[in-house]
C-alpha positions in Angstrom: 103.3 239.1 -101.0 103.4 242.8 -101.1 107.2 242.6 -99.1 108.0 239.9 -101.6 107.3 242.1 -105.1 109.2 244.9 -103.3 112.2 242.9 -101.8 112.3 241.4 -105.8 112.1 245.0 -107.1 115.0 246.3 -104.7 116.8 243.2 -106.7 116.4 244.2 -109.3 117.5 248.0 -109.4 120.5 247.1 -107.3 121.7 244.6 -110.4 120.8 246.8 -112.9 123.2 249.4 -110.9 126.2 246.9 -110.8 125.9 246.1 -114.7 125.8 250.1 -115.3 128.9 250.2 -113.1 130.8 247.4 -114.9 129.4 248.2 -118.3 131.0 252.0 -117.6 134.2 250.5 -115.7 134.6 248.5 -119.4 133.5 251.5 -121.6 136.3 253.5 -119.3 139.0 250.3 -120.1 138.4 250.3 -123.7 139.1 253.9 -124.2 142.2 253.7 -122.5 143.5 250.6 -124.0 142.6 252.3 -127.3 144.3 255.6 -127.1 147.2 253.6 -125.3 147.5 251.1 -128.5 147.2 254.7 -131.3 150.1 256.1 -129.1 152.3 253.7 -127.1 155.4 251.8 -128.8 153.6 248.0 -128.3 156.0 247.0 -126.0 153.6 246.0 -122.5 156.8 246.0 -120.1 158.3 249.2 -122.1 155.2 251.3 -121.0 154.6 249.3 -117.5 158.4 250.3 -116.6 157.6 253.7 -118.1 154.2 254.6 -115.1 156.6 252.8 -112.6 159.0 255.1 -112.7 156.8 258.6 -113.2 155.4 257.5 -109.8 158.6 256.7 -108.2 159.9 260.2 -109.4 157.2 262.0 -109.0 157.4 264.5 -106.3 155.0 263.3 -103.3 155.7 266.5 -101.2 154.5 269.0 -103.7 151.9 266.5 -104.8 150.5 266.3 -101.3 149.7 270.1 -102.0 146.8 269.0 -104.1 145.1 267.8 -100.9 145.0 271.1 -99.5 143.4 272.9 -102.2 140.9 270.4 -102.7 139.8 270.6 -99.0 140.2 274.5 -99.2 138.3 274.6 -102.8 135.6 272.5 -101.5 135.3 274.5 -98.3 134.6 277.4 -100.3 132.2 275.7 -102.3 129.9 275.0 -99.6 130.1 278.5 -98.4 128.8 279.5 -101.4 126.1 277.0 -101.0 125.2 278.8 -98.1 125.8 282.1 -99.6 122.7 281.2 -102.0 120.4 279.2 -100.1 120.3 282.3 -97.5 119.6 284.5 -100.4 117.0 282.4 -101.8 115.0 282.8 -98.5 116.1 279.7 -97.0 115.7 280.0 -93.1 116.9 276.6 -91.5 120.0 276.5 -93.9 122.8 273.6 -92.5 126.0 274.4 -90.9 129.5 274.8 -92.7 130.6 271.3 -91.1 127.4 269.8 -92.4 127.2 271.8 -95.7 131.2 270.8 -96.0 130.3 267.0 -95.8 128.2 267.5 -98.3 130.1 269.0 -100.8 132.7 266.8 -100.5 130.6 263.5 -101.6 129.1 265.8 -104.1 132.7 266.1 -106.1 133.1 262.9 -105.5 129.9 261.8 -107.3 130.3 264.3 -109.9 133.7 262.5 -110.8 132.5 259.1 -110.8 129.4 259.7 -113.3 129.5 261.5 -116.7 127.5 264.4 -117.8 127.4 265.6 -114.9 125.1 263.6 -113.4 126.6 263.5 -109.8 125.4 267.0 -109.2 122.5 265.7 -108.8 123.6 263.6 -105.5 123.8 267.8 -104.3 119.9 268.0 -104.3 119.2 264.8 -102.6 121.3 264.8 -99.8 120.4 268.5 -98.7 116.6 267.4 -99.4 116.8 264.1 -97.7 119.5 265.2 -94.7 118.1 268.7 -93.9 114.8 268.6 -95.3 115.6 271.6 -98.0 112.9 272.3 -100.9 113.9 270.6 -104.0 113.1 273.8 -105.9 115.5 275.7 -103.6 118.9 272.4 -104.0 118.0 273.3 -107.8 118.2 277.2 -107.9 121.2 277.2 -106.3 123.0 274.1 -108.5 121.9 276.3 -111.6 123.2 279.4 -110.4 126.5 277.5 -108.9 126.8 276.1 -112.2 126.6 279.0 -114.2 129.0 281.1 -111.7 131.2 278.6 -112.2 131.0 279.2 -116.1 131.5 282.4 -115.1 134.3 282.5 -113.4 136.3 279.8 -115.9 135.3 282.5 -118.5 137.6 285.0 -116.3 140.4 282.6 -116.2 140.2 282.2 -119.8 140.6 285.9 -120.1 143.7 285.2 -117.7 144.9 282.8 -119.9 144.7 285.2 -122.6 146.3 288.2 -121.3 149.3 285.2 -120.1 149.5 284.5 -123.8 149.8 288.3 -125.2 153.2 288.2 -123.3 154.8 285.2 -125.3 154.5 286.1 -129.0 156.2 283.3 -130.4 152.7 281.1 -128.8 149.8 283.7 -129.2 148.4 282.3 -132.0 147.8 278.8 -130.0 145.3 279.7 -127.6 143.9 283.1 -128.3 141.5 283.0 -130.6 139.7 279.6 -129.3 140.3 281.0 -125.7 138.3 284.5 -127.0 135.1 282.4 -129.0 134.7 280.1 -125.5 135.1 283.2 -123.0 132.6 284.8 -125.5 129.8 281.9 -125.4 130.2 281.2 -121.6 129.3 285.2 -120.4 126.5 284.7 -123.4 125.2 282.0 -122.2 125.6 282.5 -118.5 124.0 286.1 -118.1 121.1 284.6 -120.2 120.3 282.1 -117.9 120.5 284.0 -114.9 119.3 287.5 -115.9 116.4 286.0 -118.6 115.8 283.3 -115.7 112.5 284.2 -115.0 110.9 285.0 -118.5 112.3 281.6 -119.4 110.6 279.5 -117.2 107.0 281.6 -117.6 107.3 280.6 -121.1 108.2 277.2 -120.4 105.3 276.8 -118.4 103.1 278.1 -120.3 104.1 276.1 -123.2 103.4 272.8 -121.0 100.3 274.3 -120.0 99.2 274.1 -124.0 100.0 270.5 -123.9 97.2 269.8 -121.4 99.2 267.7 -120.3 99.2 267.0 -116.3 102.4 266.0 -116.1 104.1 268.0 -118.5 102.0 270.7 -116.7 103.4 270.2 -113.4 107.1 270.0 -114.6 106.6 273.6 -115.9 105.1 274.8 -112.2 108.1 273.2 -110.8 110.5 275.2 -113.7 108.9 278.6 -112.7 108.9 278.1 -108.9 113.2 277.5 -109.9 113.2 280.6 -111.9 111.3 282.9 -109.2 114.1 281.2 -106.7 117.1 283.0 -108.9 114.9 285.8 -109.0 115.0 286.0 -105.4 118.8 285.5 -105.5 119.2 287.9 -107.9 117.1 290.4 -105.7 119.7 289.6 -102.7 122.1 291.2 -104.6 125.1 288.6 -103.8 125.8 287.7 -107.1 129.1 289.6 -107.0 130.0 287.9 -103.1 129.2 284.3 -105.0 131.6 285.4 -108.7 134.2 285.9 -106.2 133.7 282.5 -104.5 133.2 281.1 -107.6 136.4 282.6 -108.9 138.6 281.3 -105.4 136.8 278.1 -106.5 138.3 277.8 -109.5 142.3 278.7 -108.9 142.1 276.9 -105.8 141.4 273.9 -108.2 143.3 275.2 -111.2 146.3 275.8 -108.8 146.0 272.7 -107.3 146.2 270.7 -110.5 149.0 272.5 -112.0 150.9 271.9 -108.9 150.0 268.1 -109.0 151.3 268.8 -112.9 154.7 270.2 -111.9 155.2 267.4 -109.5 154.6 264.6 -111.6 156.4 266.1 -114.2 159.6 267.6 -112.5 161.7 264.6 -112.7 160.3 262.1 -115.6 159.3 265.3 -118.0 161.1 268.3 -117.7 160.1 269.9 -121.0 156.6 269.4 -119.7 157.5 271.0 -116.3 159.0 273.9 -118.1 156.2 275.1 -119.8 154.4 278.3 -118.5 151.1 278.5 -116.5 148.8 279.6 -119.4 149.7 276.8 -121.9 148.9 273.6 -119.3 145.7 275.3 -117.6 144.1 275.0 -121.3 144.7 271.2 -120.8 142.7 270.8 -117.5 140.1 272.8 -118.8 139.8 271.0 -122.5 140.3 267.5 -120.1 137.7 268.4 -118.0 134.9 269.5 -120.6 135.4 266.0 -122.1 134.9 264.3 -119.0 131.9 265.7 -118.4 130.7 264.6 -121.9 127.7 262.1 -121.5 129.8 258.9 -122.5 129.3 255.6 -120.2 132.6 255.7 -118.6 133.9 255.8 -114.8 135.6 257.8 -112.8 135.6 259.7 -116.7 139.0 258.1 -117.3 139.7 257.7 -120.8 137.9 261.0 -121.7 139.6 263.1 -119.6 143.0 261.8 -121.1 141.8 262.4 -124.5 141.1 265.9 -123.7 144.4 266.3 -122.1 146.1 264.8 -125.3 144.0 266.8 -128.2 145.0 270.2 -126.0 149.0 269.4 -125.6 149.8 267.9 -128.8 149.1 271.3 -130.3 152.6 272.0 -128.4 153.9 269.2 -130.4 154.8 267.2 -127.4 154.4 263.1 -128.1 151.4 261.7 -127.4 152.5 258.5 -125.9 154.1 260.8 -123.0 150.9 263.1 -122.4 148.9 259.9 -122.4 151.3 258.5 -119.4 151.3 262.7 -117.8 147.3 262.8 -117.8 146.7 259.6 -116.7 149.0 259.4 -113.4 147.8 263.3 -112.7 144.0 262.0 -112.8 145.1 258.5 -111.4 146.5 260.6 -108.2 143.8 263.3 -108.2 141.1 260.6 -107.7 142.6 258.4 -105.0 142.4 262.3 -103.2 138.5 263.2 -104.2 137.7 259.8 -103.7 138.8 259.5 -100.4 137.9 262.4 -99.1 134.3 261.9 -101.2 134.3 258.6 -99.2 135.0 260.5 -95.5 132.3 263.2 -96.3 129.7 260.3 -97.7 130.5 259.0 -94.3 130.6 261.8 -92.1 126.8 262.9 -93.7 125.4 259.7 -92.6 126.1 259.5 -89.5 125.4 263.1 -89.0 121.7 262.5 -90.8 121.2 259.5 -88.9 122.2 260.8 -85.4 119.9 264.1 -86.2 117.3 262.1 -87.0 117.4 260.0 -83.9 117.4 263.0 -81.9 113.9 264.1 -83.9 112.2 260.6 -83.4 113.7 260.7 -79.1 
């Protein structure tokens, strides 16, 4: 009976995963088909012909450069990773190959579900896989994520200085660029250098509520906080920045190669224009894919972003529609597959490790 509720149970979950999946699959349709019906000309064939031949053009060589800095960027990633787990105390901390398979169905999953969600599939893998304290997987996904802030705030500033050179464009970017890079340091040294205090109050405040469970979520807050203490102690915060930094133009670089290829051929005014006025794009594309709307794979967002940052260049939207969605249609078939061959590789590294424990 027992093997019966929880067979019925398993069911369950699993078809309340596949409606989630084709409920975001359809939210991820419809925002497509709408921006695509605001912008397009109407004609079906006209804009069918049109993808055809931006992927016919497009050139693969240079494009196949994006698969190197998404292995590289990814590599460097899970260096960090290790970078912060051994600074957090961490003695049996997994290999680079290991760490690297890891990381690599971590992007993947942080692609596929919005808000963010995927980084999640971070903490439970190292938990499950290498037995890692959940307290510690957190720690270091805060502090990644807020080095990461970091070191996009620097590229803003980057973008910036890029801008200072063109006069007749300053005006564009600057200021926005200036308020952002402002708020991310703000907001980033506060969690990391206030980490502590933060999370004594917080537990104390759940500690008023009398409240067990509430209770134990703010022991669990302060054992995170005393980890980026510990972190902080180690003194590698600078060693990680610059990770965090390689990180970012390895992935940066990558996409505005993958931009220069797709565009070379079908839109040369695109392809013409300088460093600091498409990065804005990726970044203002990827802030609204990770907004917490039910789509997959974030497409439909992450065009819109794309399209509200380059028609301030008074480009047509119809054609940065068509640009951002081949760059993230190619992009993805790359993190997916290589999301797919580290998801792989970790089980059957877990699985063989874990015979080797039971022999």
């Amino acid at each position: 009976m027992l093997n019966s509720n929880h067979s019925n149970a398993a069911g369950l979950s699993s078809h309340s995963w596949r409606w989630r999946i084709l409920f975001s699959m359809g939210a991820s349709a419809f925002i497509l088909f709408f921006l695509w019906w605001l912008v397009s000309s109407g004609n079906q064939s006209e804009d069918v012909a049109l993808f055809k031949r931006v992927l016919r053009n497009t050139v693969w060589w240079l494009a196949s450069i994006y698969i190197i800095t998404a292995i590289l960027q990814t590599l460097l990633r899970a260096v960090r990773y290790q970078s912060l787990l051994r600074a957090d105390g961490i003695k049996a901390i997994p290999g680079t190959p290991y760490m690297f398979l890891i990381t690599l169905a971590r992007n993947m999953f942080v692609d596929m579900v919005p808000a963010r969600i995927g980084e999640a599939s971070y903490i439970l893998m190292l938990n499950r896989g290498y037995h890692v304290p959940v307290s510690a997987c957190l720690s270091t996904l805060f502090i990644s994520i807020v080095l990461d802030m970091l070191a996009l705030a620097v590229i803003l500033i980057a973008i910036v200085l890029g801008a200072m050179f063109s006069a007749t464009q300053f005006e564009i970017s600057v200021g926005n660029a200036l308020v952002a890079t402002s708020l991310i340091v703000l907001i980033s040294g506060l969690i990391i250098f206030a980490a502590v205090p933060l999370s004594r109050g917080f537990s104390r405040l759940m500690d008023f509520t009398q409240i067990r469970i509430l209770q134990r979520f703010g022991e669990f807050l302060l054992e995170v906080g005393m980890s980026i203490r510990r972190v902080q102690q180690r003194e590698i915060l600078s060693l990680t920045l610059s990770q965090s930094l390689g990180i970012r133009v390895l992935k940066y670089g990558g996409l505005y190669i993958l931009f220069i290829a797709v565009t070379l051929a079908s839109f040369h005014e695109f392809a013409s224009l300088p460093w600091w006025q498409i990065l804005p794009a990726f970044i203002t594309a990827e802030a609204a894919a990770s907004l917490p709307l039910p789509t997959f794979m974030s497409f439909g967002t992450y065009e819109g972003g794309g399209m509200l940052a380059f028609s301030v260049l008074g480009f047509a939207a119809a054609d940065i529609l068509m640009v951002m969605f081949v760059i993230h249609l190619i992009s993805q078939v790359v993190d997916y597959t290589l999301g797919g061959l580290g998801l792989m590789g970790f089980f059957l590294v877990t699985g063989k490790n874990k015979g080797k424990e039971e022999g």
